[in-house]
N, C-alpha and C positions, 0 to 999 in steps of 0.2 A: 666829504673827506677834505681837510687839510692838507695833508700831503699824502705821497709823492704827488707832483703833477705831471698832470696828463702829458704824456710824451716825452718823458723823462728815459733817466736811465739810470742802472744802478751797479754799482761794483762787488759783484757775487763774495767775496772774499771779505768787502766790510760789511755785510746784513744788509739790512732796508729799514728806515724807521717810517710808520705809518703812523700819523697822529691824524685825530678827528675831533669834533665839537658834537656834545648833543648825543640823542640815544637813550634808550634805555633798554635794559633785559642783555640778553647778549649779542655779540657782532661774532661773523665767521670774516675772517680773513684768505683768502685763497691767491694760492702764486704757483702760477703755472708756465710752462716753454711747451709752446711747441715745433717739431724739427724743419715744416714749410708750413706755408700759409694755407695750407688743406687743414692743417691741425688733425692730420689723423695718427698722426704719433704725437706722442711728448707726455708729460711727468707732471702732477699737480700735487703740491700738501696743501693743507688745512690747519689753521688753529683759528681754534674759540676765542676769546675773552669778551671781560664783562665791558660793556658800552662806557662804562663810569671810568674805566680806565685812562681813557682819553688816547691813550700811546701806545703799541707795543713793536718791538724789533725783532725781526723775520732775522733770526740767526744765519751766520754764514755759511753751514754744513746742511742749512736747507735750502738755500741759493745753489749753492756750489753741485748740491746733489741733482737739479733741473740740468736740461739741456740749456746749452750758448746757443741761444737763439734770437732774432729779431723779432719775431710773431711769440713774445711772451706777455704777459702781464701779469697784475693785483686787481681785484677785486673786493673791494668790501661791500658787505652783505649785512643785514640784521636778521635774525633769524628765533623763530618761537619752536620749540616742542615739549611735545607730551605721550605721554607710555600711553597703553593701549593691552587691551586681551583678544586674541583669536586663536581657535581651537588650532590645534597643531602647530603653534607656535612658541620657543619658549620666551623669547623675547621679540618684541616690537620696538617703532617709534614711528614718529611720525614728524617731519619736520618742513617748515613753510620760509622759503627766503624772500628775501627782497631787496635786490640788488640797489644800493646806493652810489658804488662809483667805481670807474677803473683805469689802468696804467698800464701805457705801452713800454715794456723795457725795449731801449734800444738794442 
């Protein structure tokens, strides 16, 4: 990852831009708070995009919706999945990550 760097911090109300080099298939992006450093409470979203994009901006209404917290971060990941059948199931998936990098918001 590019940016943010490590031990940063970010202003909930202007977004987050995460820019990367490299990659292929797709990246998950994750930004998560949690309320102490147990992390047994707190709030995480997720978006997709494709690797090739090189950039995208963690909008401000999904900052803004996490807890103010010190023990938050970003995580990007690249990630493969694939459908699947099994009885009594109407939908599957199946999906493998692999953490590439992460960010301490202040």
């Amino acid at each position: 990852m590019v940016s943010p760097v490590n031990n940063g911090s970010a202003i909930r109300a202007s977004g987050m831009a995460v820019n990367w080099t490299g990659g292929s298939g797709n990246l998950q992006i994750e930004v998560g708070g949690c309320v102490d450093g147990s992390c047994n409470t707190g709030a995480a979203a997720v978006c997709n995009v494709p690797a090739t994009a090189g950039s995208f901006t963690i909008p401000p209404y999904v900052l803004e919706a996490l807890p103010a917290s010190n023990f938050s971060g970003v995580v990007l990941s690249s990630f493969a999945e694939g459908t699947f059948t099994a009885s009594g199931l109407q939908a599957a998936s199946i999906v493998a990550y692999s953490n590439l990098s992460g960010f301490g918001l202040g």
